[in-house]
N, C-alpha and C positions, 0 to 999 in steps of 0.2 A: 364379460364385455361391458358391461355395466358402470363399475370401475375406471374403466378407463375413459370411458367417457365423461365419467364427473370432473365440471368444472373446477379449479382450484376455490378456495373457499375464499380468500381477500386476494387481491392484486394490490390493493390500494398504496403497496409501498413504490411503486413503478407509476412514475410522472408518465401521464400519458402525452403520447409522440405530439411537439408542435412543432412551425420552423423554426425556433431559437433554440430546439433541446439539443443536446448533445445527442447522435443517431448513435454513435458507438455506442455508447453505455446503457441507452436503451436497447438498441440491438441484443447486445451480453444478457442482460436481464430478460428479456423475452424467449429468446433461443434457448435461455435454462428453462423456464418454465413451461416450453413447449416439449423441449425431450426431456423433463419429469413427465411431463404423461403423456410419451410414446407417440409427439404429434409432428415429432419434428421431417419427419418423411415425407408426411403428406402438406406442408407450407411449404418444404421446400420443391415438390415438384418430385417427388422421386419415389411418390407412392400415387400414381392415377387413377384414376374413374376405373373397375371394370369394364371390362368390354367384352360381349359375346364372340367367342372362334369362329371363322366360319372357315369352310371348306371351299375347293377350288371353284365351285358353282355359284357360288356367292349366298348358298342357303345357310339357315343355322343347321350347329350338328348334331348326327344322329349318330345315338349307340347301335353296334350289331350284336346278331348272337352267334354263336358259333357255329351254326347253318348259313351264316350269311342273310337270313332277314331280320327287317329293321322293328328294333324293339322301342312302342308306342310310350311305354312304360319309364323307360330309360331314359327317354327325350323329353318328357314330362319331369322325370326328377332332376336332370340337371339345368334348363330352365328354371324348376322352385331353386335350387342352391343358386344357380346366378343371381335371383332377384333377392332372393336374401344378401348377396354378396355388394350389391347396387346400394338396397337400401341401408344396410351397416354402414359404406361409405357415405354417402347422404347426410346420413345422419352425423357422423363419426367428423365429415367437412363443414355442414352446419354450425355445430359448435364451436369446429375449431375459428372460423369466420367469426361469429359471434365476439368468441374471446379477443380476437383483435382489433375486431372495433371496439371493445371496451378499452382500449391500451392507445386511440386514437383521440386526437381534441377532433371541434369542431370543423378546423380548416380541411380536414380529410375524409370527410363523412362524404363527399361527394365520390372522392376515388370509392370509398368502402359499400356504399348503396349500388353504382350503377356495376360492378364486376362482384360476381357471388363467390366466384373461384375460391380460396385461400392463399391458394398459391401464387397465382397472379398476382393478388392484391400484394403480397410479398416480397416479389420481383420488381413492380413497379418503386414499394416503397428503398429497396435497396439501389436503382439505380438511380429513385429521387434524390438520396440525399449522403450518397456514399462518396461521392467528388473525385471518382480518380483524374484526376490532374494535376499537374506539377505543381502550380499554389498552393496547392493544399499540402502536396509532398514536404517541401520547401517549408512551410509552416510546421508543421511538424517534428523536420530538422533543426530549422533555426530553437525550438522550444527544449529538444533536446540537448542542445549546444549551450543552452542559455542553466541546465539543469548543476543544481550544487547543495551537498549537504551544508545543511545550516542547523547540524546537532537537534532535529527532530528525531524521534524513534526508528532507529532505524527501518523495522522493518515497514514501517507507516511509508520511510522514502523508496525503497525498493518496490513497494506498490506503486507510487507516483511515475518509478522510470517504469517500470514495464505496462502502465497503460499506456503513457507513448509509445513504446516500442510495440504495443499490440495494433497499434491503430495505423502503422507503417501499410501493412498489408492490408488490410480495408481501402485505403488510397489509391492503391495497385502500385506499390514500392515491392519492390523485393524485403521480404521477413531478412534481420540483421542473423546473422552465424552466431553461434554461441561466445565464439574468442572477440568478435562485435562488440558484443551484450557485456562480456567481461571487461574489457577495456575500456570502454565508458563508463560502468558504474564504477573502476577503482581512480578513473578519473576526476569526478567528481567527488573524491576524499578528502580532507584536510592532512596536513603533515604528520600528528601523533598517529596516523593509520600506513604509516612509509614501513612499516618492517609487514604488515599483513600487507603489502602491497607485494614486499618484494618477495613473501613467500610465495605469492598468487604464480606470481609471471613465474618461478623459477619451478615450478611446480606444471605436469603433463596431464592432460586430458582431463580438464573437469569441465564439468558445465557450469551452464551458469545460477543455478538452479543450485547445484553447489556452492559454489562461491559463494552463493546469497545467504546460506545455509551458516557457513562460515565466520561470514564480515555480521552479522545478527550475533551469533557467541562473541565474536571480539568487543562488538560495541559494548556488550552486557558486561564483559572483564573489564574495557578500559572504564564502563560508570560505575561499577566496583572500587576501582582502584581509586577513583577520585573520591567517591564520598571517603573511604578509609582514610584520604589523607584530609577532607575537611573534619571529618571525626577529631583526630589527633592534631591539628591544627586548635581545635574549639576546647579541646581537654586541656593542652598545655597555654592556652588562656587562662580557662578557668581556673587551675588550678598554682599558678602562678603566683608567689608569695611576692606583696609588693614593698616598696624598701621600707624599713622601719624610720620612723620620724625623729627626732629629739629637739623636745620643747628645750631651748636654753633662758634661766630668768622670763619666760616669757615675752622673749625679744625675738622673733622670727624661729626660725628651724631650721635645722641640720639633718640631712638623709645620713641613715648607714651605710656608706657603701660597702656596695656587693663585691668589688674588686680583691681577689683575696693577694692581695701585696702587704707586706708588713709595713711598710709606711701610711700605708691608709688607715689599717688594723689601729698601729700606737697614734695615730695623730689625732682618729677619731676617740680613743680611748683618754687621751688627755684632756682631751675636750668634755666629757662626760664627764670625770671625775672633779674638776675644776669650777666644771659650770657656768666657765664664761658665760658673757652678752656674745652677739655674731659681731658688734661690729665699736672691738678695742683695739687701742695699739700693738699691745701686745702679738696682738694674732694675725697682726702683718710678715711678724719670724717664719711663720706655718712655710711649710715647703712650699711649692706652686702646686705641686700633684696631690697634698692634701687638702688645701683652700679650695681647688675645684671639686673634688670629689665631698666636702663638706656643704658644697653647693653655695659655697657666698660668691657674690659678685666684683669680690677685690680681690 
């Protein structure tokens, strides 16, 4: 019992509650740390104080013995196991109390000092700042609506929708269906994801849970397939032989072209051997399809 009763050793990651925190995400975070260690019964009200049985006379009870009188002995020992039972919770509610006011700023120390409960204090903090009402609903939607991948990691976006969609039912919205949940998030896709879309719809009974499992390998395939093709893009750059030059007389320069046409081949090869200037009479004859591909400008 010991155990369980020890305090966690840092909280310090968990912003303690003020009114501009987000209650959802603190909610999450404290509700874990409380069923880690087995407290989440007794905050929320579903594990009570002991209380002594009594019988139809309104007295405490008494064991009998199988003669029918009343054993002094009996009623002594279960009395000591009730108060042990009392003071376990006592104790067992003290801390748990304690732990939440550590998890409180100051504007709430007044709710947390005047009510000892835990659970109470718990109650109130849920109906403070939980907002079921349609504003808040509506906000929620509207943020949903507004939800779009913008080529982040996938699954970093799949956590973004389904914190709105978790916070639906906190508001007192009905929680969305799984086929919901699907249809939104293949909505929010860009066009290169149109064939895992249409495998989705065409496809029975998954969850969403699935789906999500899914569209996470497809993303990792299609950024696969993109770097492969910048790979092979940046190779046939590099290694890309660029046109050979020819100094003529030291008069400007002439590309080899690449064109493999026999009229380019013999016009540039007359040109070499000859060793024209770029720019004689003579070399006004040149076809039109050689003078360009020699790169002069007449």
């Amino acid at each position: 019992m010991t155990s369980d009763l020890t305090a966690p050793a840092s909280i310090g990651f968990i912003k303690p509650l003020s009114s501009h925190s987000d209650f959802c995400n603190w909610l999450l975070a404290v509700t874990d740390i409380f069923a880690e260690k087995d407290w989440l019964a007794l905050i929320e009200g579903k594990e009570p104080r002991p209380a002594a049985t009594k019988d139809a006379t309104g007295s405490q009870p008494t064991a009998s013995t199988p003669s029918g009188s009343t054993s002094t002995s009996s009623s002594a020992s279960i009395d000591t196991k009730l108060d042990e039972s009392l003071q376990a919770w006592d104790t067992k509610a003290a801390k748990v109390h304690g732990l939440l006011g550590r998890m409180l700023d100051a504007n709430h120390r007044e709710m947390y000092s005047t009510e000892h409960d835990p659970a109470t204090v718990w109650k109130m903090l849920k109906e403070r700042y939980q907002g079921k009402n349609k504003q808040r609903i509506w906000l929620l939607r509207s943020e949903l609506s507004k939800v779009q991948y913008q080529g982040e990691e996938m699954s970093d976006f799949i956590s973004k929708l389904q914190k709105l969609l978790n916070q639906l039912p906190s508001a007192g919205c009905t929680a969305y269906e799984d086929d919901d949940k699907i249809f939104l998030l293949l909505n929010t896709l860009p066009m290169e994801y149109h064939p895992f879309k249409t495998s989705i719809t065409n496809a029975e009974s998954l969850t969403f849970e699935e789906v999500s499992s899914r569209l996470i390998l497809e993303h990792e395939k299609l950024a696969g397939e993109k770097a492969a093709s910048r790979r092979g893009v940046a190779f046939y750059t590099e290694n890309r032989k660029p046109s050979k030059v020819l100094k003529i007389n030291g008069v400007g320069t002439a590309p080899r072209p690449l064109a493999a046409t026999a009229t380019s081949r013999d016009t540039w090869r007359r040109t070499v051997r000859r060793g024209l200037p770029r720019r004689i009479e003579g070399a006004r004859g040149l076809p039109t399809q050689g003078r360009l591909l020699l790169g002069w400008p007449w």
